[in-house]
C-alpha positions as a LaTeX table, in Angstrom:
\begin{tabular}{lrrr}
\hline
Residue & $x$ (\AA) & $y$ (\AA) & $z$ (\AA) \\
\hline
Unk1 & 7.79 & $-71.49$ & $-24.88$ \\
Unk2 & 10.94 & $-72.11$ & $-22.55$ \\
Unk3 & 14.02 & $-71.12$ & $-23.78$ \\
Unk4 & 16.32 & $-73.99$ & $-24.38$ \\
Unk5 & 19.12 & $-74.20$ & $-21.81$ \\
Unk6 & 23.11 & $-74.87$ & $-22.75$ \\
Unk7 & 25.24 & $-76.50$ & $-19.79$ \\
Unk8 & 28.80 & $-77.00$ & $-19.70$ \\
Unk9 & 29.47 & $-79.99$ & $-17.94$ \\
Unk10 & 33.62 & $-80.15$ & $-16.34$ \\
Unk11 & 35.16 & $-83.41$ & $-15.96$ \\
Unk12 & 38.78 & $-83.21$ & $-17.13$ \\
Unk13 & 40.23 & $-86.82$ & $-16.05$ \\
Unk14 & 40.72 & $-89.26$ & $-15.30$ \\
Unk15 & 38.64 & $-91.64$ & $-17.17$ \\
Unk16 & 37.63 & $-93.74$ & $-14.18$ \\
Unk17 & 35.88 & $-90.39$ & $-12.81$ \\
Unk18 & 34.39 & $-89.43$ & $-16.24$ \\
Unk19 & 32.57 & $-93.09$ & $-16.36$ \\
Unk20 & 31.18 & $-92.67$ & $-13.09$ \\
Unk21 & 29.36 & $-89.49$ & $-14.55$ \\
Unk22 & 28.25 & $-90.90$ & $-17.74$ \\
Unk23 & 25.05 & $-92.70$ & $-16.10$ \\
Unk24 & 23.82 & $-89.50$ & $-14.61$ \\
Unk25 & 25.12 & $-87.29$ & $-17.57$ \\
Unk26 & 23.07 & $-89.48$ & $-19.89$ \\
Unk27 & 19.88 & $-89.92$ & $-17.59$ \\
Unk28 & 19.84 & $-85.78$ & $-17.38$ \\
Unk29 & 20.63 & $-85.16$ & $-21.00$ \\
Unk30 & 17.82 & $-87.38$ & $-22.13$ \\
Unk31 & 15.44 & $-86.12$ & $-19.31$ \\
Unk32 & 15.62 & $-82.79$ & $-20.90$ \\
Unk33 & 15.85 & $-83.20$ & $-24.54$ \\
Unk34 & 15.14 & $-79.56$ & $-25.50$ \\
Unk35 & 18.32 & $-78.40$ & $-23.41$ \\
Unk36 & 21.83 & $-79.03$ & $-24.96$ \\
Unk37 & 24.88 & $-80.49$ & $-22.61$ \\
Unk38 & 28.11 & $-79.99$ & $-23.56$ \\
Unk39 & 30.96 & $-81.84$ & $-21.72$ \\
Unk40 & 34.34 & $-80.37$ & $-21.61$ \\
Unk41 & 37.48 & $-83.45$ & $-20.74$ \\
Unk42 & 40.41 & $-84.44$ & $-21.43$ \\
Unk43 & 41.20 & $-86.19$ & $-25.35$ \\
Unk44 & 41.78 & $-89.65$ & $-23.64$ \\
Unk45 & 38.55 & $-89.43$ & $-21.90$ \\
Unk46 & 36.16 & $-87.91$ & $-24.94$ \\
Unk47 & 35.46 & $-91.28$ & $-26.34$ \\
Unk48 & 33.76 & $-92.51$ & $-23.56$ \\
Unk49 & 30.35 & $-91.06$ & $-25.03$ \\
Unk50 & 29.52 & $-94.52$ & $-26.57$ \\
Unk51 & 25.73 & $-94.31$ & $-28.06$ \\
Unk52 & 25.34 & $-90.27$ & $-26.63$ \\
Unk53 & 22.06 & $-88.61$ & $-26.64$ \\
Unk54 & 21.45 & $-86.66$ & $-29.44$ \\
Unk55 & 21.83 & $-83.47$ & $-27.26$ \\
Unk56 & 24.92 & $-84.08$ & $-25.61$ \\
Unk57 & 28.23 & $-83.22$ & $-27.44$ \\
Unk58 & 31.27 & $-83.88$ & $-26.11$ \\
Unk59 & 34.55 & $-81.45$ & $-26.67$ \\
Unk60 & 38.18 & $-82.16$ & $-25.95$ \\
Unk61 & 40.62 & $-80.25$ & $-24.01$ \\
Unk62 & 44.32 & $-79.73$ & $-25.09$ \\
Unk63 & 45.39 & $-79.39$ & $-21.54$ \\
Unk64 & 49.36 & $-80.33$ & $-23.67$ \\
Unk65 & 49.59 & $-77.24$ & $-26.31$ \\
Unk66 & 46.89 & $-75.12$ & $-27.30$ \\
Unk67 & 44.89 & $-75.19$ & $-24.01$ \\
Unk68 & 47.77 & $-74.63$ & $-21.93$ \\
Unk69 & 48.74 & $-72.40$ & $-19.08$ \\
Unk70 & 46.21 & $-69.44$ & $-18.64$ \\
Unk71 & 46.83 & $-68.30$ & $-22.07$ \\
Unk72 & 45.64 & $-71.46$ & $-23.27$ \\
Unk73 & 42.04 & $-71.19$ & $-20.51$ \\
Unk74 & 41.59 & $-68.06$ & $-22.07$ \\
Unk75 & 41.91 & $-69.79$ & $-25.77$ \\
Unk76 & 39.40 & $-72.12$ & $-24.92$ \\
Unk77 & 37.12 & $-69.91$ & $-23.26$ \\
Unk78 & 36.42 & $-68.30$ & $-26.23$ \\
Unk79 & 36.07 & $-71.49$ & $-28.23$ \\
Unk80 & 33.31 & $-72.98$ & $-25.88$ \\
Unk81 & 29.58 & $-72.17$ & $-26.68$ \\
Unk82 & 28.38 & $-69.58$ & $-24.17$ \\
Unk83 & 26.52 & $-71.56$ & $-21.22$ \\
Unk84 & 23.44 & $-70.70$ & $-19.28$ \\
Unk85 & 24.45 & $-73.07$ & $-16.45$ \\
Unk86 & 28.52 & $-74.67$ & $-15.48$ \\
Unk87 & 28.53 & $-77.85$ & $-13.66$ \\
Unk88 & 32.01 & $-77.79$ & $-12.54$ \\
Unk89 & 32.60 & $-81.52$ & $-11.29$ \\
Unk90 & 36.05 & $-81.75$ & $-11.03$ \\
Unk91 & 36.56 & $-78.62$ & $-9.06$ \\
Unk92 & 40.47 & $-78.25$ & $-9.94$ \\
Unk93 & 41.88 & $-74.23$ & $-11.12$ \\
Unk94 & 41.11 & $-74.72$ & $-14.67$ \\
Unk95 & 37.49 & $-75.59$ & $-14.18$ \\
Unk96 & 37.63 & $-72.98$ & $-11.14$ \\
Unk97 & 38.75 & $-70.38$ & $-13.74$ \\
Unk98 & 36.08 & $-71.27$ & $-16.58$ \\
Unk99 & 33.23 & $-71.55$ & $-14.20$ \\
Unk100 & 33.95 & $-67.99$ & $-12.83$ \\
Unk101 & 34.50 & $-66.08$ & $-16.30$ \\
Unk102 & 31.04 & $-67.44$ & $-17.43$ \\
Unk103 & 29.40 & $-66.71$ & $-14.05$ \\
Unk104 & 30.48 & $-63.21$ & $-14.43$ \\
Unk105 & 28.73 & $-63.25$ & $-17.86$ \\
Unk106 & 26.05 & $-64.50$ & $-16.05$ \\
Unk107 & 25.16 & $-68.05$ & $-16.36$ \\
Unk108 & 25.21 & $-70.31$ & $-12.97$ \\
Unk109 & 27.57 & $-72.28$ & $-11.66$ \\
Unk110 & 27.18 & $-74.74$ & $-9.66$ \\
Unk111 & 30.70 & $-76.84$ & $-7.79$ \\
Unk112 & 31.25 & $-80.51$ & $-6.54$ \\
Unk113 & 32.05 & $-80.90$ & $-3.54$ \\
Unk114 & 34.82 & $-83.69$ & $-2.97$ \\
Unk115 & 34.22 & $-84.45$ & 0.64 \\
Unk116 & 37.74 & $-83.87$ & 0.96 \\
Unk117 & 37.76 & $-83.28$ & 5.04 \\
Unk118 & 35.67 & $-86.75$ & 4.86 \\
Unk119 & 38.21 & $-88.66$ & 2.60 \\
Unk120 & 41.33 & $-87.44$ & 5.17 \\
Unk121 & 39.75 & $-89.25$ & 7.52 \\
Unk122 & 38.94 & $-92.28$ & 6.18 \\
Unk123 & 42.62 & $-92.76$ & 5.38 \\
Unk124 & 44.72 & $-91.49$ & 8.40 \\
Unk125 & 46.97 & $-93.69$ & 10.17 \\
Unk126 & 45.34 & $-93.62$ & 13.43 \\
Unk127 & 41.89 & $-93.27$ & 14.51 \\
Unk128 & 40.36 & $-93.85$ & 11.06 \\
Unk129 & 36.41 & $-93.13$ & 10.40 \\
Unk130 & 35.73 & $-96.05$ & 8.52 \\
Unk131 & 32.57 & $-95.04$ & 6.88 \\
Unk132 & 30.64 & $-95.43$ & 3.31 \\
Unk133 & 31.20 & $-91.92$ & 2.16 \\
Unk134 & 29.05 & $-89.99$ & $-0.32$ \\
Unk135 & 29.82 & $-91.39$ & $-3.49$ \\
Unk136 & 31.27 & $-89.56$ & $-6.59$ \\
Unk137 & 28.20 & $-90.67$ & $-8.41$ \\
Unk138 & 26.19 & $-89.26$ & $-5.78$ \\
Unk139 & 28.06 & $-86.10$ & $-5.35$ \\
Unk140 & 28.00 & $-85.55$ & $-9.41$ \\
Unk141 & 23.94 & $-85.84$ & $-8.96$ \\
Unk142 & 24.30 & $-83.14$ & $-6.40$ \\
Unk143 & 25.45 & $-80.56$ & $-8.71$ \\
Unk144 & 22.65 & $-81.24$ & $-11.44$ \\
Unk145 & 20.32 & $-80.76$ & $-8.15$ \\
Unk146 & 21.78 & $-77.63$ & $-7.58$ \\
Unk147 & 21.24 & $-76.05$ & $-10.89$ \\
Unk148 & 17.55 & $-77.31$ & $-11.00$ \\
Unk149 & 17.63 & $-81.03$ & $-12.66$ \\
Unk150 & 16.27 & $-83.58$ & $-12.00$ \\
Unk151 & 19.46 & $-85.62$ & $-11.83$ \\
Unk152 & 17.61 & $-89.09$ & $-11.06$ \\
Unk153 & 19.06 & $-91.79$ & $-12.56$ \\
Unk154 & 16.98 & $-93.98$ & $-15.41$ \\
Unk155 & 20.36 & $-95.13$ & $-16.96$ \\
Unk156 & 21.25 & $-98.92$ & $-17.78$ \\
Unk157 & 23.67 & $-99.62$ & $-20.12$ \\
Unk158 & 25.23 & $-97.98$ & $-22.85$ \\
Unk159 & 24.03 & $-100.66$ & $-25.19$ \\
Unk160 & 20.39 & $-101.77$ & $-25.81$ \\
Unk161 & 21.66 & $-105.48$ & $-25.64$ \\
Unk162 & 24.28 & $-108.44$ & $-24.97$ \\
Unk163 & 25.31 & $-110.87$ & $-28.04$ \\
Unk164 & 24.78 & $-114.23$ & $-26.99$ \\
Unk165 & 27.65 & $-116.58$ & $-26.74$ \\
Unk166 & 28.85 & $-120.18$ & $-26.38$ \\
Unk167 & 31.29 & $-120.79$ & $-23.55$ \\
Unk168 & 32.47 & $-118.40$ & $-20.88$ \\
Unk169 & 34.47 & $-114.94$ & $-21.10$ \\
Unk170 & 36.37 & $-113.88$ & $-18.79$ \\
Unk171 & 37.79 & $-110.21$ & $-18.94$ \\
Unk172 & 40.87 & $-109.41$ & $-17.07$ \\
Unk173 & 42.46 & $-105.94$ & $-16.47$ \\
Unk174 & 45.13 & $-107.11$ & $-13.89$ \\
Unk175 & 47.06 & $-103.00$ & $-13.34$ \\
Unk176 & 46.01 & $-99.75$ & $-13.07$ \\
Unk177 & 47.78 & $-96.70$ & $-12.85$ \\
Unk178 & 49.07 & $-96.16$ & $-8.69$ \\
Unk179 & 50.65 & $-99.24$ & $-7.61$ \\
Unk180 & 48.52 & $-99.61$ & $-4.46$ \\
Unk181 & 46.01 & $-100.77$ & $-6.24$ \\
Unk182 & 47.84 & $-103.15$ & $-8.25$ \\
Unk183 & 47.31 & $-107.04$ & $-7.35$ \\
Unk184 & 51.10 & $-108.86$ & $-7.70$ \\
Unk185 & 51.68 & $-109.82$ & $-11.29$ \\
Unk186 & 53.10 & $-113.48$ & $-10.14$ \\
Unk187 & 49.87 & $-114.31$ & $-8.04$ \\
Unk188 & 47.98 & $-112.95$ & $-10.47$ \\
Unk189 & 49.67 & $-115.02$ & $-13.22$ \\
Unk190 & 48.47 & $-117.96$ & $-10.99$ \\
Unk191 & 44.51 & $-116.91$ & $-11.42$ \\
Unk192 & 45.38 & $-116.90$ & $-14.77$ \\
Unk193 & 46.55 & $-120.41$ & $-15.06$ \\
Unk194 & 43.73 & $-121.80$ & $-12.96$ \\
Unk195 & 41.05 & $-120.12$ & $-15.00$ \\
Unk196 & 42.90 & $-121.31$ & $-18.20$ \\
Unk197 & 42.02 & $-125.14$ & $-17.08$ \\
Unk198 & 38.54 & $-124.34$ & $-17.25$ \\
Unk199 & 37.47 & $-125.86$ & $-20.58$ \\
Unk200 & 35.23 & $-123.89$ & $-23.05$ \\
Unk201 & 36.68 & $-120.72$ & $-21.10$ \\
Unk202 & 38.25 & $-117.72$ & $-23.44$ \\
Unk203 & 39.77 & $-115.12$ & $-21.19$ \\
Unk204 & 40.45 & $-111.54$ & $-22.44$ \\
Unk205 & 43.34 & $-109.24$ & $-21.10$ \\
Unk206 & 42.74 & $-105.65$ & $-20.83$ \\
Unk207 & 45.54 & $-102.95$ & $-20.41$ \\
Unk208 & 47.49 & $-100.12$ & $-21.98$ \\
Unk209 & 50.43 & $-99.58$ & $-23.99$ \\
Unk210 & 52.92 & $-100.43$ & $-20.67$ \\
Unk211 & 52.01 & $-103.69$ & $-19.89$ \\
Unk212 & 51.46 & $-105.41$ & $-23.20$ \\
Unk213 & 55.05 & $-106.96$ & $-22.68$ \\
Unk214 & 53.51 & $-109.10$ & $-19.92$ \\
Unk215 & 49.89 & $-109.48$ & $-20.92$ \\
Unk216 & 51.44 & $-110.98$ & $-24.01$ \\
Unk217 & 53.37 & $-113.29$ & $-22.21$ \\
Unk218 & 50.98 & $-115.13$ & $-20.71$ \\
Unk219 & 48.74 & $-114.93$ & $-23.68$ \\
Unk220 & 51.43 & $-117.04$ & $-25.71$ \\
Unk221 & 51.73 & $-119.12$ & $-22.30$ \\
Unk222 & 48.15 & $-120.12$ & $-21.70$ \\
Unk223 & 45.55 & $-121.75$ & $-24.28$ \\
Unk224 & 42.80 & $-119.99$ & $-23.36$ \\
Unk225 & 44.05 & $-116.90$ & $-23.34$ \\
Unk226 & 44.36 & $-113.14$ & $-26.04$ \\
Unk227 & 45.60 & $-110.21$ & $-25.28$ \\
Unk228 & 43.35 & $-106.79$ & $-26.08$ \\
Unk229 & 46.05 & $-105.05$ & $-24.85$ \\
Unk230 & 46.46 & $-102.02$ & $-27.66$ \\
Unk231 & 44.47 & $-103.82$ & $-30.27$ \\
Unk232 & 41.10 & $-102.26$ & $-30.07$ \\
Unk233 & 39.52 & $-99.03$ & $-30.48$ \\
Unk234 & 37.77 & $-97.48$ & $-27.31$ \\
Unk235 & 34.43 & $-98.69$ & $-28.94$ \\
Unk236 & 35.36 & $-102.06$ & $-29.86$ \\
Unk237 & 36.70 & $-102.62$ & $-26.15$ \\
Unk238 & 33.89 & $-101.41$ & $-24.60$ \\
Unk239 & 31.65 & $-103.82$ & $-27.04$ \\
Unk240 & 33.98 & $-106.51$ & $-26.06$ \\
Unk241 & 33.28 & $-105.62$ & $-22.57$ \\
Unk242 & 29.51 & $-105.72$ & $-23.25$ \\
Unk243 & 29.57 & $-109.24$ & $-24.24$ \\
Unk244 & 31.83 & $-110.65$ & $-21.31$ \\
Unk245 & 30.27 & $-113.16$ & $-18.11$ \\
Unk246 & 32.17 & $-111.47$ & $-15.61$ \\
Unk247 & 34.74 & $-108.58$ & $-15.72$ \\
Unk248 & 37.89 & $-108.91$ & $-13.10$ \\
Unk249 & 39.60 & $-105.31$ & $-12.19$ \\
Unk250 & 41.59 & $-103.80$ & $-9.92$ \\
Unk251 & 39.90 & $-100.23$ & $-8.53$ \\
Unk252 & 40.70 & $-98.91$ & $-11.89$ \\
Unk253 & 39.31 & $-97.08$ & $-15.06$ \\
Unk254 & 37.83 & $-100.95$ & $-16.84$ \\
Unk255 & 35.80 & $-101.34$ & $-13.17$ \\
Unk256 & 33.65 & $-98.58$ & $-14.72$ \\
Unk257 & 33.45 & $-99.04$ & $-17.99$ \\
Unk258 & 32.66 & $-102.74$ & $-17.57$ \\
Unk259 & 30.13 & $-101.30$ & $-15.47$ \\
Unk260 & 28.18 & $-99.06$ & $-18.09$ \\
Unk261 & 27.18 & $-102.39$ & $-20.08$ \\
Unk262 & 26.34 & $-104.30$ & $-16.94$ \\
Unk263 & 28.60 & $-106.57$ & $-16.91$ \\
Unk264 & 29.47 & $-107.88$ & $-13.30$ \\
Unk265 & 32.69 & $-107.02$ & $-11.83$ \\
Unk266 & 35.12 & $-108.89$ & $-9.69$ \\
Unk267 & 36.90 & $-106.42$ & $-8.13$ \\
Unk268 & 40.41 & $-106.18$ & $-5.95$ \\
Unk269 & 40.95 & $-103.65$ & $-3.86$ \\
Unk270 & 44.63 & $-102.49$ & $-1.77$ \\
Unk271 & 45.69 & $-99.70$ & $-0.40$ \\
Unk272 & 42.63 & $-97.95$ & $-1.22$ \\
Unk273 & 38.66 & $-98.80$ & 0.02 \\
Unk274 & 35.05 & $-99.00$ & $-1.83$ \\
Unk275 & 34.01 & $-96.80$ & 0.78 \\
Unk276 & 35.53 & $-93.94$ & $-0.43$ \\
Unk277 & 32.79 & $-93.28$ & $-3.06$ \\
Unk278 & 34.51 & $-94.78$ & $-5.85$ \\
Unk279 & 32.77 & $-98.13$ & $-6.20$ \\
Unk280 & 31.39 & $-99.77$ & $-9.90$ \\
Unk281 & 28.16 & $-97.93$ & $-11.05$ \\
Unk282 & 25.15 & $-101.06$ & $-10.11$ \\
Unk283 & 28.15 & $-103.76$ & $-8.71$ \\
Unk284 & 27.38 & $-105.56$ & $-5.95$ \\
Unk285 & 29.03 & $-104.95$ & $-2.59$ \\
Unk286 & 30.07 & $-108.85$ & $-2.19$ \\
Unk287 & 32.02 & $-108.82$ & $-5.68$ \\
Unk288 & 34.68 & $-106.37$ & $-3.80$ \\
Unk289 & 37.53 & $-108.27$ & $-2.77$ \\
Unk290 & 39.46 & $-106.88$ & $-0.23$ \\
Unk291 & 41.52 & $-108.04$ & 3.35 \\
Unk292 & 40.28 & $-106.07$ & 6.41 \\
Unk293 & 43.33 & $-104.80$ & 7.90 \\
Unk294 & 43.47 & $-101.95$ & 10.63 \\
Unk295 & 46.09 & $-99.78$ & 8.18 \\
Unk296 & 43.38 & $-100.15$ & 4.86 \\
Unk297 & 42.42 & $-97.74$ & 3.30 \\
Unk298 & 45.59 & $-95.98$ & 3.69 \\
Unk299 & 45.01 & $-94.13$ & 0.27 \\
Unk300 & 42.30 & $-92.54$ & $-1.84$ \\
Unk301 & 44.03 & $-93.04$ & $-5.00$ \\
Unk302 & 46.23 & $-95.46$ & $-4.07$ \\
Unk303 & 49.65 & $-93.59$ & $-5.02$ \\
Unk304 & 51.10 & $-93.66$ & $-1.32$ \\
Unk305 & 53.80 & $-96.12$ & $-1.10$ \\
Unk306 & 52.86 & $-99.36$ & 1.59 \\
Unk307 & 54.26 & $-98.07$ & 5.34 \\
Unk308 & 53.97 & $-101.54$ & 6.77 \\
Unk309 & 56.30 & $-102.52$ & 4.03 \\
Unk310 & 54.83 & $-105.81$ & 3.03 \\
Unk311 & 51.66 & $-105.14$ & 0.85 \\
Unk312 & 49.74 & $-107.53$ & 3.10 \\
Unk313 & 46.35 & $-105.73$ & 1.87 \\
Unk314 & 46.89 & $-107.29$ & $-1.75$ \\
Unk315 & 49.35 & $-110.70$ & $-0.98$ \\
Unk316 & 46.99 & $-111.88$ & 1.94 \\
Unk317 & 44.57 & $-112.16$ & $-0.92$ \\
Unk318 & 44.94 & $-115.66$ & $-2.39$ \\
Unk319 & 44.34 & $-116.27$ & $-5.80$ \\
Unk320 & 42.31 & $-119.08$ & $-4.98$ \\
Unk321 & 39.55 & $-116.89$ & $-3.57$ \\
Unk322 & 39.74 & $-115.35$ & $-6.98$ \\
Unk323 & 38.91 & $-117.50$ & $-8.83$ \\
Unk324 & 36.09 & $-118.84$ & $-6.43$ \\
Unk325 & 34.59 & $-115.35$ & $-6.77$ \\
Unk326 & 34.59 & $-115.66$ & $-10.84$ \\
Unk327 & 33.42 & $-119.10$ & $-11.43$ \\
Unk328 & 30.16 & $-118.06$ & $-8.75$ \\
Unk329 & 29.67 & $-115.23$ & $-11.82$ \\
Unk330 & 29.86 & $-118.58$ & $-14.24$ \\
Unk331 & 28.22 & $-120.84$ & $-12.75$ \\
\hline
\end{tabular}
């Protein structure tokens, strides 16, 4: 009888890049249900594993205190279960660190590769390659590949079903973290007020802690309108999510997690590109809204500041064409 199997699975942050792995986590975990998978990220990120198979557990990482410095690697070295396999995907020191100690114990590692040479290109000034890159989904497959998975994906959703409703919902997660990849709050206010005269139309606003101020604002402004902001557990918002029409995002974290419950995603992109491998899990290509300009993509992550000045790849967007995009979804 084989010996069951126990692999560490690294992906520290952010939680955008630990939704992109949860379709191929899940499809491998429940492939190989007499092998246990263990995945080591960040607190923020470790409730993601909504409806986990029974094999996969999921542990934190106190990156703050107790897992700090090398001390603190060491620390949680010895709290980990000892792995026959590492899939290091995030391929920063820490994980670099923990995937040699247990290869020297013997188990095997295998490492993403970022396509980092790939991504430099795609986002120079001049002479840009301006290609569909290997995509972070793809590349997490890779490593599963490489210790001897089958890493195809069977995954759908991370619920079974979607409540039936009367009416349209609308999510809306108008910021994300870099503010190249943020669409401007006054146009966006305007999408807002033109989906608000839809009748029969609820529309939900999705966001953190910093920009409750102004998702509350407009929620007392328009009708048809509640903020989420800070009122839900990570379940609950991901339910919520489950039950929407159509889901609009900037290249953020809600893109993916609207897009583990297959729910369709209207999505606005800046300063940064689709084709850089970080597109929604099963979105389609035409939902990505985005001005061809010669200076876009100009960042992966979108934290560069804008060297025409102007923004033009978000303000040249009208919020018109917006809404157009959503109401197709509703129609």
């Amino acid at each position: 009888m084989k010996k069951p199997m126990t692999t560490l699975v690294i992906r520290l942050s952010s939680l955008g890049d630990v939704a992109i792995l949860i379709p191929v986590l899940y499809s491998v975990a429940k492939r190989y249900p007499g092998d246990r998978f263990c995945l080591l990220t960040k607190p923020g990120c470790s409730a993601i594993g909504v409806n986990a198979p029974e094999n996969l557990t999921i542990i934190p990482i106190d990156t703050q205190s107790k897992h700090q410095g090398l001390k603190g690697i060491l620390r949680l070295i010895r709290e980990l279960p000892v792995p026959n396999k590492v899939a290091d995907m995030h391929n920063v020191l820490r994980s670099q660190v923990i995937g040699r100690y247990f290869r020297c114990k013997g188990a095997q590692v295998a490492v993403i590769d970022k396509g980092r040479k790939d991504k430099r290109a795609l986002v120079r000034r001049n002479h840009k390659r301006l290609v569909q890159l290997t995509t972070s989904l793809q590349r997490y497959q890779q490593v599963f590949d490489d210790l001897g998975y089958d890493a195809s994906l069977d995954f759908v959703s991370l619920f079974s079903e979607k409540q039936k409703h009367n009416g349209s919902r609308i999510g809306l997660a108008p910021f994300a973290k870099h503010p190249g990849k943020i669409y401007p709050v006054e146009k966006m206010e305007e999408v807002v007020r033109l989906l608000d005269q839809r009748p029969d139309t609820t529309i939900y606003l999705f966001g953190g802690k910093d920009d409750h101020r102004v998702l509350q604002t407009w929620a007392e402004k328009y009708k048809s309108v509640e903020s989420v902001a800070g009122q839900l557990t990570f379940p609950e918002e991901i339910r919520l999510m489950n039950n929407l029409d159509v889901m609009v995002s900037m290249d953020s974290a809600n893109m993916h997690l609207a897009s583990l419950v297959r729910t369709p995603v209207v999505s606005i992109w800046g300063a940064t590109h689709p084709f850089a491998g970080f597109y929604g899990f099963g979105q389609r290509s035409e939902d990505a809204l985005q001005v061809d300009l010669p200076c876009r993509p100009c960042s992966i992550f979108g934290n560069k500041p804008c060297y025409r000045g102007d923004f033009a790849c978000m303000r040249q967007l009208t919020p018109t064409q917006i809404v157009e995009k959503i109401t197709a979804h509703l129609s």
